[in-house]
N, C-alpha and C positions, 0 to 999 in steps of 0.2 A: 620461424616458429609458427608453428599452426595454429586457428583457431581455438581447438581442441584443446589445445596446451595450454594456452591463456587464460582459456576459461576456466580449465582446473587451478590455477594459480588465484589466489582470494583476492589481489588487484583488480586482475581482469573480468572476473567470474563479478565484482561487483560493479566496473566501471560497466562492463554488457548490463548489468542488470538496470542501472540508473538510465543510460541513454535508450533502449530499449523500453522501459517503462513512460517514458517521454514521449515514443513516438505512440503508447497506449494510449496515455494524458490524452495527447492532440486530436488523436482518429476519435476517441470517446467521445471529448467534452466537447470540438468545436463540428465535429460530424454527428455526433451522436444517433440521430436512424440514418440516417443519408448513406451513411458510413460501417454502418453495423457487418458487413461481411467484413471487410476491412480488418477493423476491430478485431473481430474474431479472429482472423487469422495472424494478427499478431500475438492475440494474448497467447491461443493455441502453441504457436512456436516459443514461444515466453516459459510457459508450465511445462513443455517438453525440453525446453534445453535444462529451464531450472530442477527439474526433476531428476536429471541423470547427473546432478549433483551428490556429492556427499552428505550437505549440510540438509539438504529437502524433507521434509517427513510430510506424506499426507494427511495424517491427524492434526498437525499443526497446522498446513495450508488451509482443512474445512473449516477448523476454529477461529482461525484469522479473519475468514473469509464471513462468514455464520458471525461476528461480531463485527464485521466493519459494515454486512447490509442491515444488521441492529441498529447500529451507529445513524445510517441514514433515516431510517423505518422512525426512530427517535425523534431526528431532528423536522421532521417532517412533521411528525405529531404533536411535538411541542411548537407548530406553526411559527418558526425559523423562517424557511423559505420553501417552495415547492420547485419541484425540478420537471423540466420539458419532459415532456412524454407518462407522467403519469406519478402512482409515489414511489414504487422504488424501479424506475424504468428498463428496460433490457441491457440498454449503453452502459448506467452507471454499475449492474450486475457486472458485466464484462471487465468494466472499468475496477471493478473491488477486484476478479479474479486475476487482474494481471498485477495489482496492487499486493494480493495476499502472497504472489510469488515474488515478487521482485525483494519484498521486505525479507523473506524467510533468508536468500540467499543475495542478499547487497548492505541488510542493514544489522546482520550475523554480529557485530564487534558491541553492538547493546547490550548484550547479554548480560543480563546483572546490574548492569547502570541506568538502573531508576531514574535518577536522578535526570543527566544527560538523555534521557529515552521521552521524559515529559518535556523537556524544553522544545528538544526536535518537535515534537507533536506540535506544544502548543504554538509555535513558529510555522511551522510548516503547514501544517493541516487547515488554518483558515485560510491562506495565501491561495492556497489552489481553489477554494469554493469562491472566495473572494475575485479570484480572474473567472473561475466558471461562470460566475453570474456578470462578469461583464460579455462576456462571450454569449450569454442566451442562453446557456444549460439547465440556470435555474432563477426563480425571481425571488428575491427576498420579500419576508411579509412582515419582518420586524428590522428597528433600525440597525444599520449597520454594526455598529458598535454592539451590539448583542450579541450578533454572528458569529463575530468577534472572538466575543468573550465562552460565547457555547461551544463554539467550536475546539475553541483553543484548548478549554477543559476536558472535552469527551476526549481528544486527541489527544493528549497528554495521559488523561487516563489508556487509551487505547492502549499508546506507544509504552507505556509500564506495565502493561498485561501484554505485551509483546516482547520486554526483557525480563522479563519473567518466565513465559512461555517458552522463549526460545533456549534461554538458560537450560531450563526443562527437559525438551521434549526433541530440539534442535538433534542433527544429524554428527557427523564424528569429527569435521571442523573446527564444531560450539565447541567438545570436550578437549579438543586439541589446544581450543583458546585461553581453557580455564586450566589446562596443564603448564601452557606458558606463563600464562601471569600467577600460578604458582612457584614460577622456576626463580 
């Protein structure tokens, strides 16, 4: 079986997306300028494979993307913590756009689940600023526990303006999905 093949099958098209946006995570957060070509050129392969997807829409990727560097610009401003290299840095831009891909076509089966869309967020989303800032990416300015709790909120929010969105707006996959769970 080919690459090719796999990745059109929604297994593989998400398992590539999750371990692939892992090797974003690492080049961004623990290289972040050191690493910035790097970076780049994973996200770059990232947006071009995800792209010649079914499920991909560009409108969705800039809005994803246009609200996850809000997201930071926020928490930055509500003096949270400040991240290496400035307030919304080069690394962590890159780092949202292989983010805004990897979500549209790996985390595709949210669609419509609210409910499960917040939890993911608010689990997942401070876990990773919480290891960034052990790594140096960024230094918190409030206690921990605040981080926490902001984080886990805006993410949660995100992530349900993300099953919503994709419900929405998503490619012929999403409509594929809400014809099954019709059947």
């Amino acid at each position: 079986m080919s690459l090719a093949s796999s990745l059109a099958r929604p297994f593989g098209r998400r398992l590539f997306g999750i371990l692939w946006f892992d090797l974003v995570w690492l080049s961004a957060v623990a290289g972040r300028h050191d690493w910035l070509l790097v970076t780049l050129g994973l996200v770059l392969t990232q947006i071009v494979v995800s792209a010649r997807t079914k499920i991909f829409n560009w409108t969705l990727y800039l809005g994803l993307l246009g609200c996850g560097i809000l997201l930071e610009w926020l928490v930055v401003a509500l003096d949270v913590l400040s991240f290496t290299g400035g307030l919304v840095p080069l690394w962590l831009v890159l780092l949202w756009c292989g983010f805004a891909a990897m979500i549209i076509t790996t985390l595709d089966w949210l669609a419509g689940r609210y409910f499960a869309a917040a939890l993911l967020g608010a689990i997942s989303g401070p876990v990773t600023y919480a290891v960034g800032v052990r790594l140096g990416a960024a230094e918190l300015i409030r206690p921990e526990w605040q981080m926490w709790l902001i984080y886990g909120t805006l993410w949660a929010l995100y992530m349900m303006l993300y099953a919503w969105a994709i419900k929405r707006f998503g490619g012929s996959d999403v409509k594929d999905l809400d014809n099954q769970s019709a059947d």
